[in-house]
N, CA, C and O atoms as a GROMACS GRO file, in nm:
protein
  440
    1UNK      N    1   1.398  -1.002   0.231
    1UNK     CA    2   1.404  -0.970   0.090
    1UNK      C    3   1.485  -0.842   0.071
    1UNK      O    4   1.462  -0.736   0.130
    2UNK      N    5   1.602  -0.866  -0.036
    2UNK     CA    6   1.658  -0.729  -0.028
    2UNK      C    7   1.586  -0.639  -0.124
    2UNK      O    8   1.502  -0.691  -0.198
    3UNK      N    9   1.609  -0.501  -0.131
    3UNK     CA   10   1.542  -0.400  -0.237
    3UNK      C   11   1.554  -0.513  -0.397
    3UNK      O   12   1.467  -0.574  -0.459
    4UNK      N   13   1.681  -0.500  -0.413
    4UNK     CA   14   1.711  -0.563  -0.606
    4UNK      C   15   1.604  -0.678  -0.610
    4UNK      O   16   1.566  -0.696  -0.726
    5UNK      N   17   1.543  -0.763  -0.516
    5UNK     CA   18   1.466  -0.873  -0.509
    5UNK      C   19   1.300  -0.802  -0.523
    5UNK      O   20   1.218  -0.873  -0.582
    6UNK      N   21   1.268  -0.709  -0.488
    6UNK     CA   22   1.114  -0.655  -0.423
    6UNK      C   23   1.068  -0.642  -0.552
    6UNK      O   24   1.140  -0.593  -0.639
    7UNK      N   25   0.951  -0.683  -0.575
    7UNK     CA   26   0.821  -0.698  -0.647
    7UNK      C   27   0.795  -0.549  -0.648
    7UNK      O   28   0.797  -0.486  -0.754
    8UNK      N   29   0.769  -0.485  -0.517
    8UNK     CA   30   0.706  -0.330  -0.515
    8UNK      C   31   0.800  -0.226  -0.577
    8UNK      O   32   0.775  -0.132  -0.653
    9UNK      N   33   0.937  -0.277  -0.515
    9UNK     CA   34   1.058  -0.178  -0.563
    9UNK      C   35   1.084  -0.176  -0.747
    9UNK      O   36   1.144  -0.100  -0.823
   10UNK      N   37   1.021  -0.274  -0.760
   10UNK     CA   38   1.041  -0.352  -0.950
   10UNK      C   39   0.919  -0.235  -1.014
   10UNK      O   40   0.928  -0.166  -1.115
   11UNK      N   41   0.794  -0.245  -0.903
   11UNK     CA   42   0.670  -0.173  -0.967
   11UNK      C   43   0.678   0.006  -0.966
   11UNK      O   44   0.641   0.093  -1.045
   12UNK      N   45   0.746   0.007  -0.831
   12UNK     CA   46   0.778   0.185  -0.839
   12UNK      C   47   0.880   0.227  -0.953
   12UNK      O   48   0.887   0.344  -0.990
   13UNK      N   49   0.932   0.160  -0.988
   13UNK     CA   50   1.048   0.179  -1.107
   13UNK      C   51   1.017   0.164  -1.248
   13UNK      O   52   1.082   0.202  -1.346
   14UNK      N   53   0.886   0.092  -1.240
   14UNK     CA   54   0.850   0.078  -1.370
   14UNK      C   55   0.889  -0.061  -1.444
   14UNK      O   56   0.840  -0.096  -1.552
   15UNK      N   57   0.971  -0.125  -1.381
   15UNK     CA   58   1.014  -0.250  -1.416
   15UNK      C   59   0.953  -0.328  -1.478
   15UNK      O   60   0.986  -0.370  -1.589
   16UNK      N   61   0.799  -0.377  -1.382
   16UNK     CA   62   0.669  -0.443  -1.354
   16UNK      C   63   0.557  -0.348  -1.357
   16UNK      O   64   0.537  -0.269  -1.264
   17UNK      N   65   0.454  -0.357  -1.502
   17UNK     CA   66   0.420  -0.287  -1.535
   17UNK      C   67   0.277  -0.305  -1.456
   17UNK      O   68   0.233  -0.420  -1.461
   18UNK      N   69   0.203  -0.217  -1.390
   18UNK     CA   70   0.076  -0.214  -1.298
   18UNK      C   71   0.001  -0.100  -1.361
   18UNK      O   72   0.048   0.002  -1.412
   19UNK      N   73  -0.124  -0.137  -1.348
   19UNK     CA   74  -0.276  -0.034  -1.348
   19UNK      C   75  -0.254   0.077  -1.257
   19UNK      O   76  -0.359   0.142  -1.252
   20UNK      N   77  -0.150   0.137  -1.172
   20UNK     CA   78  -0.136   0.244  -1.127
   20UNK      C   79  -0.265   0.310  -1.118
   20UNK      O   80  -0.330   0.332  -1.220
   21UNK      N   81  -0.310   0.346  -0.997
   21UNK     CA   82  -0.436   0.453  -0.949
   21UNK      C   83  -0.400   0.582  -0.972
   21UNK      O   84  -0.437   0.671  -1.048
   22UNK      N   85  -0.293   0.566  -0.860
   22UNK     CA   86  -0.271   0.730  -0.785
   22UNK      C   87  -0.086   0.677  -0.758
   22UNK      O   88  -0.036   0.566  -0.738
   23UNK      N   89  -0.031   0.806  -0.770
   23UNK     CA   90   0.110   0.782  -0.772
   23UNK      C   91   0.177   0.991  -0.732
   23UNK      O   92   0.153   1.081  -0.813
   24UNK      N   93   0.233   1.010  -0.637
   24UNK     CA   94   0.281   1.113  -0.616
   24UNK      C   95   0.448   1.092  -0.559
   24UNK      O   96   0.509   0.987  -0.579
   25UNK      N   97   0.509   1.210  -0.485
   25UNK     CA   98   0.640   1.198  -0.483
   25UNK      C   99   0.690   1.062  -0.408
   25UNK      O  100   0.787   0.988  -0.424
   26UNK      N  101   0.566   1.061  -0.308
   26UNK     CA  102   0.595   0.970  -0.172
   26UNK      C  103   0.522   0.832  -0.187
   26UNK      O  104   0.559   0.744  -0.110
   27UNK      N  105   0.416   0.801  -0.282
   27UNK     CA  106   0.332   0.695  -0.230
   27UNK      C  107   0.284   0.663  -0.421
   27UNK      O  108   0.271   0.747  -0.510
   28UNK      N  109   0.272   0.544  -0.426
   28UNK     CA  110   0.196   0.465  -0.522
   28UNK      C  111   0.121   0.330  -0.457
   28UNK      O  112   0.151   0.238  -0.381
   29UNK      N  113  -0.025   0.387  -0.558
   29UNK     CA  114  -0.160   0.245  -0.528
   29UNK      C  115  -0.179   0.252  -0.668
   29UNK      O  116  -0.169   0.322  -0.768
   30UNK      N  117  -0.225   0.103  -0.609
   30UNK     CA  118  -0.222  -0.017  -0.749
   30UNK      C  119  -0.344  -0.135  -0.673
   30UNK      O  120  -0.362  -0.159  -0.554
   31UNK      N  121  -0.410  -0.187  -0.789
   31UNK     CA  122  -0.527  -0.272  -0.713
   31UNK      C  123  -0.433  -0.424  -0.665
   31UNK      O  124  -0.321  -0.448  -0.710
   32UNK      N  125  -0.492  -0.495  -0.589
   32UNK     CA  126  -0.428  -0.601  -0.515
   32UNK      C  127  -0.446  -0.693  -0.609
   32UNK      O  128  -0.554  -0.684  -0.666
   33UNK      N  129  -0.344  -0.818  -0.662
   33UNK     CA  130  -0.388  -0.856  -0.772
   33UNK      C  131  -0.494  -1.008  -0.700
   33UNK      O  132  -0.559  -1.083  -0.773
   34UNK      N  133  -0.486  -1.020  -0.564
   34UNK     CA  134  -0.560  -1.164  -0.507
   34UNK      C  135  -0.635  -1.065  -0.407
   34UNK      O  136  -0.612  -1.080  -0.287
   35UNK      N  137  -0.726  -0.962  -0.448
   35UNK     CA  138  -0.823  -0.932  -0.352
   35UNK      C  139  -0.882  -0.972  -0.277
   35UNK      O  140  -0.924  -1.087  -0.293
   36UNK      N  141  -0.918  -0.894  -0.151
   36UNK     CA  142  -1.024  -0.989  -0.060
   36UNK      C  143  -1.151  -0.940  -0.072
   36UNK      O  144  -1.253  -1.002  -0.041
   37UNK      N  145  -1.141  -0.775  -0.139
   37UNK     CA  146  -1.295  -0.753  -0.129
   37UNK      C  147  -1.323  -0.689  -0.240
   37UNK      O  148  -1.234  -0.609  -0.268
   38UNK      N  149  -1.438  -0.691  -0.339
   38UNK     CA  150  -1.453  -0.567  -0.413
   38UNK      C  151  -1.374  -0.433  -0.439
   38UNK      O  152  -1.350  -0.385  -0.550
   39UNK      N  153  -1.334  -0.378  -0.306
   39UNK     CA  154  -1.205  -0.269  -0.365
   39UNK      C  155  -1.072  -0.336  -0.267
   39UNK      O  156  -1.078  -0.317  -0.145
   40UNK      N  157  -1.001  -0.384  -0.302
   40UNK     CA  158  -0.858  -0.415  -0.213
   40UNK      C  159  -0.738  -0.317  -0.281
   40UNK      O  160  -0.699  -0.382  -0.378
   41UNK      N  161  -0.679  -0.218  -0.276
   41UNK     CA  162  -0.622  -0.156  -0.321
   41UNK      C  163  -0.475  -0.128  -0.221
   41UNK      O  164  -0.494  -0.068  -0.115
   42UNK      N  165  -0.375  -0.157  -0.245
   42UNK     CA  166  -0.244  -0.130  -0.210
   42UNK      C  167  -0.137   0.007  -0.229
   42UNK      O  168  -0.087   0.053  -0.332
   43UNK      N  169  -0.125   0.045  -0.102
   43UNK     CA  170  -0.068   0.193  -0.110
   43UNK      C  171   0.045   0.172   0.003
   43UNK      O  172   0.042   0.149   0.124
   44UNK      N  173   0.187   0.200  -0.130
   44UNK     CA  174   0.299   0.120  -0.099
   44UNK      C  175   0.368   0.285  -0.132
   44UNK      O  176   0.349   0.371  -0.218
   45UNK      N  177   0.478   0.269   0.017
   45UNK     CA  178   0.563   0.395  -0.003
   45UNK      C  179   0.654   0.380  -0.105
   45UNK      O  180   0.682   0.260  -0.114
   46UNK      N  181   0.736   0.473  -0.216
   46UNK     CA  182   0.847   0.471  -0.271
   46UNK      C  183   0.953   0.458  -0.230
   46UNK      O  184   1.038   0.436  -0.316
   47UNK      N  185   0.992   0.462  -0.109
   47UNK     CA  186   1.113   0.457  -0.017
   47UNK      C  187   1.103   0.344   0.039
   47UNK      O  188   1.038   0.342   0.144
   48UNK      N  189   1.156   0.226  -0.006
   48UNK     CA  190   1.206   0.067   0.069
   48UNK      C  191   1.186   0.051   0.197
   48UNK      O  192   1.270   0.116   0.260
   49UNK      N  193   1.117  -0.002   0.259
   49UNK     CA  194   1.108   0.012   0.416
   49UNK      C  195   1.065  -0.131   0.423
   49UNK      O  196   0.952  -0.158   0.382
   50UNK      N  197   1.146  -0.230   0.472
   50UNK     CA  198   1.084  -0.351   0.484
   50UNK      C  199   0.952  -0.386   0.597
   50UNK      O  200   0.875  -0.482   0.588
   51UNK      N  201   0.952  -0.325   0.658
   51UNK     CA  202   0.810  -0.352   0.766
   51UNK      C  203   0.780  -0.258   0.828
   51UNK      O  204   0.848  -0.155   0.831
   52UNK      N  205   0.690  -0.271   0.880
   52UNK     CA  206   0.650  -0.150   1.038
   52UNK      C  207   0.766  -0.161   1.121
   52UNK      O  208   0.791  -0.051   1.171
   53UNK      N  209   0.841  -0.244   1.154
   53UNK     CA  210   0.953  -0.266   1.250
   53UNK      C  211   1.061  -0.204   1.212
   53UNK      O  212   1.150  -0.163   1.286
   54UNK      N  213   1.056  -0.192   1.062
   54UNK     CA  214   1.197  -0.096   0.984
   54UNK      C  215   1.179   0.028   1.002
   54UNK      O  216   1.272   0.108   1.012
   55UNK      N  217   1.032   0.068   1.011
   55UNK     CA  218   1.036   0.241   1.039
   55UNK      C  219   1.121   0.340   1.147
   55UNK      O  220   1.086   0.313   1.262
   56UNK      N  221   1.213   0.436   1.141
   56UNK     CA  222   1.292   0.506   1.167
   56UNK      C  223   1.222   0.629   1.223
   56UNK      O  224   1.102   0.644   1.199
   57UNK      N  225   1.286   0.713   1.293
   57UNK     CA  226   1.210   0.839   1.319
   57UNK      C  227   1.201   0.934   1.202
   57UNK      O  228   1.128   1.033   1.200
   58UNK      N  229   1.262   0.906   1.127
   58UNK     CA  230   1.270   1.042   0.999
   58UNK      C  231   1.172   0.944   0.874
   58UNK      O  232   1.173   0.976   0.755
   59UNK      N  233   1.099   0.831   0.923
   59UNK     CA  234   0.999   0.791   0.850
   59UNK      C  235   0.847   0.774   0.868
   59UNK      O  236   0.762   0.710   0.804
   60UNK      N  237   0.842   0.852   0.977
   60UNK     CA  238   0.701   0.946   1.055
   60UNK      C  239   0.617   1.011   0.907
   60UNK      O  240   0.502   0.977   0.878
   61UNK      N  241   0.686   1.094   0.839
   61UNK     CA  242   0.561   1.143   0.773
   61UNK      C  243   0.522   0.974   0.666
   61UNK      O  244   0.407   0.941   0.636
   62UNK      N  245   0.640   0.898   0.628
   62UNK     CA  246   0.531   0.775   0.523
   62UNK      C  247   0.436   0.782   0.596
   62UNK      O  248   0.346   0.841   0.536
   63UNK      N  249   0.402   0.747   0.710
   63UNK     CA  250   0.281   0.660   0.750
   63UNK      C  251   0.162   0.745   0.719
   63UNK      O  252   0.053   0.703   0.679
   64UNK      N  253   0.200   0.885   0.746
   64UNK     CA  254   0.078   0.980   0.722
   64UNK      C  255   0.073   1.005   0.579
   64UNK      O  256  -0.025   1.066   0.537
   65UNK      N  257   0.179   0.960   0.484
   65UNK     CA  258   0.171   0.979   0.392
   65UNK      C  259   0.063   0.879   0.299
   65UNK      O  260   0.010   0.897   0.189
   66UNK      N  261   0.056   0.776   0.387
   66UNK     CA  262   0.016   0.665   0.319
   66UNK      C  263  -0.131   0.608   0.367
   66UNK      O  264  -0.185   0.504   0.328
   67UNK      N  265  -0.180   0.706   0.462
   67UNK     CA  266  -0.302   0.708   0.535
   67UNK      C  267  -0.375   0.798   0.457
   67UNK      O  268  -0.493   0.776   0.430
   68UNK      N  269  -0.294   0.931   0.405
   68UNK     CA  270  -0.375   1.047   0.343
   68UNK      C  271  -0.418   1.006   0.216
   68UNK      O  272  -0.533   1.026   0.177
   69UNK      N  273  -0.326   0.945   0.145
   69UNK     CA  274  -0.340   0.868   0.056
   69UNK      C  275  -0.432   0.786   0.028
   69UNK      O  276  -0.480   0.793  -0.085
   70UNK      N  277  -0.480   0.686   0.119
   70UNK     CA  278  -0.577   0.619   0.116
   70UNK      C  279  -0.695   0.692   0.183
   70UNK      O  280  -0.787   0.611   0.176
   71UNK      N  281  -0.729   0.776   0.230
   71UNK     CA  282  -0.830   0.874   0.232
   71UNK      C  283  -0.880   0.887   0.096
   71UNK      O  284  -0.978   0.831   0.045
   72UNK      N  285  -0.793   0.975   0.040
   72UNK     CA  286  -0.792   1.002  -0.108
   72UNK      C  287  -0.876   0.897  -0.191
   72UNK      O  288  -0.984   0.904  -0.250
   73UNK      N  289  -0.790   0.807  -0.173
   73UNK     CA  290  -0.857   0.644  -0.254
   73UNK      C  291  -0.944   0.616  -0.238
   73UNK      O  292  -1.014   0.580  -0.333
   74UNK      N  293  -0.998   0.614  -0.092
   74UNK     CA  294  -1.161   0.548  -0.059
   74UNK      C  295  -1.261   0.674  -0.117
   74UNK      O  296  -1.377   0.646  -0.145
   75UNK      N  297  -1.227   0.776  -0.129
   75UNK     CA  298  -1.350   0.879  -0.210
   75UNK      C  299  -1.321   0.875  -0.343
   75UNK      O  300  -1.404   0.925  -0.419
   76UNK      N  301  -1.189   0.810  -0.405
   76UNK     CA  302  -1.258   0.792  -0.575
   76UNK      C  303  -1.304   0.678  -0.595
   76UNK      O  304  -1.386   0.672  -0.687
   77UNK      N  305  -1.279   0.574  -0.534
   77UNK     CA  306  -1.336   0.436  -0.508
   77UNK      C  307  -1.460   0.399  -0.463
   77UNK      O  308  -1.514   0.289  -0.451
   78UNK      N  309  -1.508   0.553  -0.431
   78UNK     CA  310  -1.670   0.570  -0.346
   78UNK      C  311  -1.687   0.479  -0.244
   78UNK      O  312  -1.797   0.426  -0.226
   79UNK      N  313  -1.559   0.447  -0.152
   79UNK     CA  314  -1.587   0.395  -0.012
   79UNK      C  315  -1.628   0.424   0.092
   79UNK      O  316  -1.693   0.364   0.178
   80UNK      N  317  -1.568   0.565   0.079
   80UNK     CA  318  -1.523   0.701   0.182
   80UNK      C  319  -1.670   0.673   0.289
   80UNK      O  320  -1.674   0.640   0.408
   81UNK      N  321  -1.779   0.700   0.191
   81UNK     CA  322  -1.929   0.708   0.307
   81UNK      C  323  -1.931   0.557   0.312
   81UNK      O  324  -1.902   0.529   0.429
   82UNK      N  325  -1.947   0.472   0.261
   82UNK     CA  326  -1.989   0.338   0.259
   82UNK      C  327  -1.902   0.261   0.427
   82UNK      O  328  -1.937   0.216   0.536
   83UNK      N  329  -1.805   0.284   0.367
   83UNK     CA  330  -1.695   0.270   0.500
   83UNK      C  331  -1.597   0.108   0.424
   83UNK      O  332  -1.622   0.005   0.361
   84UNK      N  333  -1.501   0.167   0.474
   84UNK     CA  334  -1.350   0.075   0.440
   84UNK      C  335  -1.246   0.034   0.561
   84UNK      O  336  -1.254   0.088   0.671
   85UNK      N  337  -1.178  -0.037   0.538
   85UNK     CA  338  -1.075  -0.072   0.604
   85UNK      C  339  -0.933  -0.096   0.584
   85UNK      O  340  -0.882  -0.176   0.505
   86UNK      N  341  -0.869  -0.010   0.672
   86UNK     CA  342  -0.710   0.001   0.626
   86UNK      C  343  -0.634  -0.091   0.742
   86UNK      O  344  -0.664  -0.096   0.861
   87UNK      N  345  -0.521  -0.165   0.669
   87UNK     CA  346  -0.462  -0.238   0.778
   87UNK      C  347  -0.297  -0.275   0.692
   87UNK      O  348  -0.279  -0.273   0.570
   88UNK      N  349  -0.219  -0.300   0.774
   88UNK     CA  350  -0.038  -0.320   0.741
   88UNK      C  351  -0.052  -0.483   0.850
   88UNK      O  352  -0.087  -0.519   0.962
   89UNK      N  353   0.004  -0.539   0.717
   89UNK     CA  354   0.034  -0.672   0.786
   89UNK      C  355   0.217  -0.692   0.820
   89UNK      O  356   0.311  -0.666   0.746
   90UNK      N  357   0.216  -0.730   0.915
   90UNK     CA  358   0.339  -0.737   0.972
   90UNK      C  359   0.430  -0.862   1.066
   90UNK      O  360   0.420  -0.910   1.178
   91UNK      N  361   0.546  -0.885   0.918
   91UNK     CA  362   0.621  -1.004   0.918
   91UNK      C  363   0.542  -1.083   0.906
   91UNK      O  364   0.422  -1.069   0.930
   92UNK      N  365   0.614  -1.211   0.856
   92UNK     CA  366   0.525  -1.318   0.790
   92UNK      C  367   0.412  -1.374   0.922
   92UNK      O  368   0.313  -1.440   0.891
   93UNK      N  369   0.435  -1.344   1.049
   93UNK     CA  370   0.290  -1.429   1.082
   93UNK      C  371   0.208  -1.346   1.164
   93UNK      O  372   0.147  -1.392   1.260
   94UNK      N  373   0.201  -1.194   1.123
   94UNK     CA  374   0.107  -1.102   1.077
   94UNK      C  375   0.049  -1.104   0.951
   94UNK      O  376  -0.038  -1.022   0.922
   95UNK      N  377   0.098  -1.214   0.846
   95UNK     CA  378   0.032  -1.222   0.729
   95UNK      C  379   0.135  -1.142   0.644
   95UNK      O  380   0.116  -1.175   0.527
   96UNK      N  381   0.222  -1.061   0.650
   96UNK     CA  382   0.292  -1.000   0.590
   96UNK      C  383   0.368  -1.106   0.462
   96UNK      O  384   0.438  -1.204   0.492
   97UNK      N  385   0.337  -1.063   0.313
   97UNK     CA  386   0.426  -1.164   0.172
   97UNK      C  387   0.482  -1.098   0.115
   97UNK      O  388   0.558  -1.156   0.038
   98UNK      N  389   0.488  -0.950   0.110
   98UNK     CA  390   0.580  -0.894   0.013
   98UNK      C  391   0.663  -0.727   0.147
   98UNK      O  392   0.616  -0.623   0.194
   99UNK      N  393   0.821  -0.809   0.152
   99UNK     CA  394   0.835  -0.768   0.258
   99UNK      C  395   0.917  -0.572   0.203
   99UNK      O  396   1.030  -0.527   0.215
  100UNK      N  397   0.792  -0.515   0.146
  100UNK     CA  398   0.800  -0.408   0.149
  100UNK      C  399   0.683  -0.307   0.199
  100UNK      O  400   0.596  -0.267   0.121
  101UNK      N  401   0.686  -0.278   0.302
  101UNK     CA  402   0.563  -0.176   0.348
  101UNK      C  403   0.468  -0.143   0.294
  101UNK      O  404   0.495  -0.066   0.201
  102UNK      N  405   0.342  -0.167   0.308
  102UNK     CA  406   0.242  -0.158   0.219
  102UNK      C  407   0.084  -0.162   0.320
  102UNK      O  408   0.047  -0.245   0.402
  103UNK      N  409   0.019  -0.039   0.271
  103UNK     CA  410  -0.101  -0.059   0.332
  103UNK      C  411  -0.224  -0.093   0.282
  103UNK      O  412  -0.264  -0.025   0.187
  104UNK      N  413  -0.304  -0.196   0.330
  104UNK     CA  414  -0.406  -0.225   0.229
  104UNK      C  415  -0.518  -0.145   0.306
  104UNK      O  416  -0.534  -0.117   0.425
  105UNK      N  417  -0.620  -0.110   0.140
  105UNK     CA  418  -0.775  -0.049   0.161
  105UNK      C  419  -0.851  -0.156   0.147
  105UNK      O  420  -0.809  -0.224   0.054
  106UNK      N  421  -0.930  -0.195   0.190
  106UNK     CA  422  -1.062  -0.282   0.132
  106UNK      C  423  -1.179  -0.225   0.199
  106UNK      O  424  -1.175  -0.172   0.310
  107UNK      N  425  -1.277  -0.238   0.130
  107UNK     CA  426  -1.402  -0.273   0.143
  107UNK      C  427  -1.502  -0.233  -0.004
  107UNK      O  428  -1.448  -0.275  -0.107
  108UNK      N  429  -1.624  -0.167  -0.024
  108UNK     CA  430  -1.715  -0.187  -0.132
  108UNK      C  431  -1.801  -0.289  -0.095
  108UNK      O  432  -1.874  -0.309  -0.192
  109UNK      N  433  -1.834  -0.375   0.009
  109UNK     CA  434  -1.923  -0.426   0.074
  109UNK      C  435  -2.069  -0.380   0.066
  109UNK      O  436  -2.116  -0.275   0.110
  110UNK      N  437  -2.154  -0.511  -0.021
  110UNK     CA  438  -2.276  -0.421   0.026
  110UNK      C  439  -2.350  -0.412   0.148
  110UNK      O  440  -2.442  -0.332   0.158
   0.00000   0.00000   0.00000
């Protein structure tokens, strides 16, 4: 998928209008619109990166960017103590559908 094609690249731009959570220089989350759990929340870098396999050395801090981030998320989401799960699906038969980097939160499990 090139950038002009991406769903995420459409949503960081404003294109495609989303419930936006949390949004800073580096990272925007937005809830998943086919959840798997009570909180499924998506925290997608601003900078186009088609997969884990596209990451570069000068794209070391996204990942931490996008981990801290979802820290963040699971304590307004009140996961943080409950406990959650973060995971990057990768290329389509890692499950990967929207081929722009993106990490999902879930849980809220009782």
């Amino acid at each position: 998928m090139e950038k002009e094609d991406c769903i995420f690249c459409k949503i960081i731009s404003k294109e495609i209008p989303t419930d936006l959570l949390y949004e800073d220089d580096q990272v925007i989350v937005f809830k998943d619109i086919n959840p798997l759990a009570p909180v499924h929340l998506l925290l997608v870098p601003k900078k186009h990166i088609r997969s884990i396999n596209d990451l570069e050395d000068a794209d070391k801090t996204v990942v931490v960017d996008l981990i801290m981030a979802a820290k963040e998320m699971a304590a307004k989401m009140s996961v943080d103590k409950s406990g959650y799960r973060l995971f990057f699906n990768v290329e389509k038969g890692g499950g990967q559908e929207v081929f722009h980097l993106h990490l999902h939160l879930i849980g809220g499990w009782e």
